[in-house]
PLY file of the C-alpha trace (Angstrom):
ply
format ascii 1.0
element vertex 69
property float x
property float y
property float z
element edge 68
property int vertex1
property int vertex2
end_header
6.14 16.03 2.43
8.79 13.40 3.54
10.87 11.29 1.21
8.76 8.66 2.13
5.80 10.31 0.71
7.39 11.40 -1.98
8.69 7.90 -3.26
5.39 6.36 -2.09
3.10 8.86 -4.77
5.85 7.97 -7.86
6.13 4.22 -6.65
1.61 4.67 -6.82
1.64 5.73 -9.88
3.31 3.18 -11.58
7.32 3.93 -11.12
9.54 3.73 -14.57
7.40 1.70 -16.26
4.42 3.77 -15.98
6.61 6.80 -16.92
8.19 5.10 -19.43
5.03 4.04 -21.04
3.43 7.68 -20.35
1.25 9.77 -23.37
2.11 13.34 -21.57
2.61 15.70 -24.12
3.89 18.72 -21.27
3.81 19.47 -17.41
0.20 20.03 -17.54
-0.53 16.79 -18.13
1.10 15.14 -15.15
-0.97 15.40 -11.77
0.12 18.11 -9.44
0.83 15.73 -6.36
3.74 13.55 -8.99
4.81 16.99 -10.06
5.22 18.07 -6.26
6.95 14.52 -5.15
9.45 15.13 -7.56
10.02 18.26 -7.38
10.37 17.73 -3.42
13.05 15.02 -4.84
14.83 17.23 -6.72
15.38 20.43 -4.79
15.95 18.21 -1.74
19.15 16.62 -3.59
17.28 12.92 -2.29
16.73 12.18 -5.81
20.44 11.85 -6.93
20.76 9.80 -3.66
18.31 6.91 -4.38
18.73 4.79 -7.58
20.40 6.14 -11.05
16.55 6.08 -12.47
15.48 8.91 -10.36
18.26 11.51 -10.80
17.59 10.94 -14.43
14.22 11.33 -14.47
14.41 14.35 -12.33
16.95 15.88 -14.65
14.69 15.59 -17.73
11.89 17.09 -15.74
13.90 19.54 -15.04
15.15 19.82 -18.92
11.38 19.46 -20.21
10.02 22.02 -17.68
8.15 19.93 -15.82
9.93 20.80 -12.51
11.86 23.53 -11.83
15.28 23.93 -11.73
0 1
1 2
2 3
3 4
4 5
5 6
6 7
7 8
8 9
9 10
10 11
11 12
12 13
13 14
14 15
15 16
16 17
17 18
18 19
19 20
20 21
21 22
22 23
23 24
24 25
25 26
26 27
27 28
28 29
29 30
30 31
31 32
32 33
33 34
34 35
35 36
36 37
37 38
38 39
39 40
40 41
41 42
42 43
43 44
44 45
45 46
46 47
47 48
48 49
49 50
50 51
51 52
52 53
53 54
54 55
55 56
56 57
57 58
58 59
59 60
60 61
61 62
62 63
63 64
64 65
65 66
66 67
67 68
């Protein structure tokens, strides 16, 4: 996966607002390939690079379990 991709599968599914507006109840309920692009994000430090929105969302993945530290 390249950063690219990675932005391109979040930005697909709907960006913030889709998160934002999101009924998942745990990491099971969020497809594999968003789980993957942002856990690519997060190990690869990009995510704290881009905009404030996706270190934060990446850090309460992280604190909710739905990527790994």
């Amino acid at each position: 996966m390249t950063p690219i991709e990675a932005i391109q599968i979040i930005e697909d599914a709907g960006g913030p607002t889709a998160w934002a507006e999101t009924d998942c109840d745990g990491p099971e309920d969020y497809p594999a390939k968003y789980r993957e692009a942002w856990q690519y994000l997060h190990d690869t430090g990009i995510a704290y690079q881009l905009q404030g929105w996706y270190g934060r969302v990446a850090d309460q993945f992280v604190g909710e379990g739905i990527i790994n530290p």
